[in-house]
N, C-alpha and C positions, 0 to 999 in steps of 0.2 A: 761178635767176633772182635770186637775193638781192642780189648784185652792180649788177644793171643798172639799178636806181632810177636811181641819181647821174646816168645819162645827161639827165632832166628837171632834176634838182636842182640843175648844176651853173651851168646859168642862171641860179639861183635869187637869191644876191646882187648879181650884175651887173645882170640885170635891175629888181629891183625896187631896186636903188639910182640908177640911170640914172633912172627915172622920178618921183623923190621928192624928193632931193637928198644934200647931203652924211649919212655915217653918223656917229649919235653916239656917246661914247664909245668909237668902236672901237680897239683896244688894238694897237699897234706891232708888226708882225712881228719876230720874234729870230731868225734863221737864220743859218747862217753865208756866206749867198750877199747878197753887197752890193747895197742896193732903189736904183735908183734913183729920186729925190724928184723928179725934172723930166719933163719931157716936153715938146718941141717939138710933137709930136702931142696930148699932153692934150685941147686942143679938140675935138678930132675923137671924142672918147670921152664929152663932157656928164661928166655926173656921176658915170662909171664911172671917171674921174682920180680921185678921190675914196676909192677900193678899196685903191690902191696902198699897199702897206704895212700892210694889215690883214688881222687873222685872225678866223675866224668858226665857228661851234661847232652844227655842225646836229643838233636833236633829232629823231626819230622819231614818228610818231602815237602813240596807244596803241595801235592796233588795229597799225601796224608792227615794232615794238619784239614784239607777244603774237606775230610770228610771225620773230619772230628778227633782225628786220632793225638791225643795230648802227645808232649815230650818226656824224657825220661832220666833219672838221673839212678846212676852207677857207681859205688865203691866198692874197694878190693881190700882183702885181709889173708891171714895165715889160721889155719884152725889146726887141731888135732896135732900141736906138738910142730907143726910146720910142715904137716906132711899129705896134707890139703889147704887147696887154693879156692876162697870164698869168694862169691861176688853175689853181690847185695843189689839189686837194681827196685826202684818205686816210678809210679807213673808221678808225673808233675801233678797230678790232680787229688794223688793220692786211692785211685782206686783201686790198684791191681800193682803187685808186685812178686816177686821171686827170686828164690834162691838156687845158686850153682856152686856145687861144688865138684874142682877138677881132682885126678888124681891121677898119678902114673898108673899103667897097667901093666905091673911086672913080668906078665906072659909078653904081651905085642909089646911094650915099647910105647906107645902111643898114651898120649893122654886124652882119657874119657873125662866124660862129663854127667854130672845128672842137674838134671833144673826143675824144683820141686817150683807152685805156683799158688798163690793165696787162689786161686780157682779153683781148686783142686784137683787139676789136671799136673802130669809132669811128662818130661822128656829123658831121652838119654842119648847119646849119642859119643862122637871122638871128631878129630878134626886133622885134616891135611892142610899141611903147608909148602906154599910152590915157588920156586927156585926166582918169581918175579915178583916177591914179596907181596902175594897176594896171599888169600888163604878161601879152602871151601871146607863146606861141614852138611853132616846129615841127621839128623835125630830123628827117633821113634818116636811116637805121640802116642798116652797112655791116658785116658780118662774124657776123652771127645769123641762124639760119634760121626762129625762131617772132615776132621784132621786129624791126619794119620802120619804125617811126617811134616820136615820142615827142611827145606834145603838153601843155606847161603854161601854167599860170597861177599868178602870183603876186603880193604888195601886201605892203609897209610898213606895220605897226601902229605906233600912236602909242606904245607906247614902246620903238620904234626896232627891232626884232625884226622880220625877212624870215620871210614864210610863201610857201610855195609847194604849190600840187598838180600832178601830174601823171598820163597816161594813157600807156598802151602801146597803137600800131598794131601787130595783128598781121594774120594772113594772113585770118584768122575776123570781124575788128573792131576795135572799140576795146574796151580792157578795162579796170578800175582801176588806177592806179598808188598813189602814196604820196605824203604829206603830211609835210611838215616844217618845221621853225622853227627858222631859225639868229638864234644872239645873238652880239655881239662877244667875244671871248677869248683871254686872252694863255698860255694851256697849250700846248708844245710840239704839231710836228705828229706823231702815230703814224709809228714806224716802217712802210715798207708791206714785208708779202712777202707777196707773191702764189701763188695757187696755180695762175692761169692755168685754172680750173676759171670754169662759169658754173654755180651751183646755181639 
């Protein structure tokens, strides 16, 4: 199970930056895939235009980290013309990674998400943001047979550092999930090779 944290985590920036405002110092993505800086859509994203072009460095609890669980690092881009919002996330170890793409839902208003996972599990889910600039979220879990959802919560600390926690729905309950804190960072992203295993 050490893999399937990311699936609450990877709200974790989008979220709590849509609800707070822009990120400070966040530091230039270097990739060799060309960002696009615009977006005709932007609006329809608030302050999650704001992501585009930056990279971000997720630390572990202490209590996650004493049970193995590496750190993770995260960047944000523009696909399809600007009219989705990409987030790129790799474990630091390179084992496990995933992709999210957001996207307005022109019926509700709300911006969904789907997060496809070199595990070959994914999620889908949308997100709420509260008036104390925190923000929660719920996803369905598609291709695991012990997790079934994933429910977070996350906030902006004042200096400028996203904390997030999350919970695993499983077939028993809710159970704990993991806590982390991404800061801005311009270190390359981890090679990922996967072992398509879920520990």
């Amino acid at each position: 199970m050490r893999g399937f944290w990311i699936a609450g985590i990877v709200s974790t920036v989008m979220l709590a930056a849509c609800a707070t405002g822009p990120m400070p110092d966040a530091e230039p993505v270097s990739t060799s895939v060309p960002i696009s800086e615009e977006s005709a859509f932007a609006a329809d994203f608030g302050m999650l235009a704001d992501l585009v072009g930056t990279r971000w460095y997720g630390e572990p609890s202490q209590a996650d980290a004493e049970h193995g669980q590496p750190a993770d690092y995260s960047e944000w881009n523009w696909d399809l013309g600007g009219s989705v919002l990409v987030n790129r996330h790799v474990l630091a170890d390179g084992s496990y990674g995933g992709l999210t793409y957001v996207q307005k839902n022109q019926n509700s208003g709300t911006l969904d998400y789907v997060y496809i996972t070199s595990a070959g599990f994914r999620t889908s889910g949308s997100f709420t943001l509260n008036e104390d600039n925190s923000w929660t979220a719920y996803e369905e879990v598609t291709g695991l047979s012990d997790i079934i959802g994933v429910r977070s919560t996350g906030h902006m600390t004042e200096d400028g550092a996203l904390v997030s926690e999350s919970e695993f729905e499983t077939r028993d309950g809710w159970v704990p999930g993991h806590t982390f804190r991404y800061e801005p960072t311009s270190k390359p992203m981890p090679k990922l090779v996967p072992s398509l295993e879920i520990e």
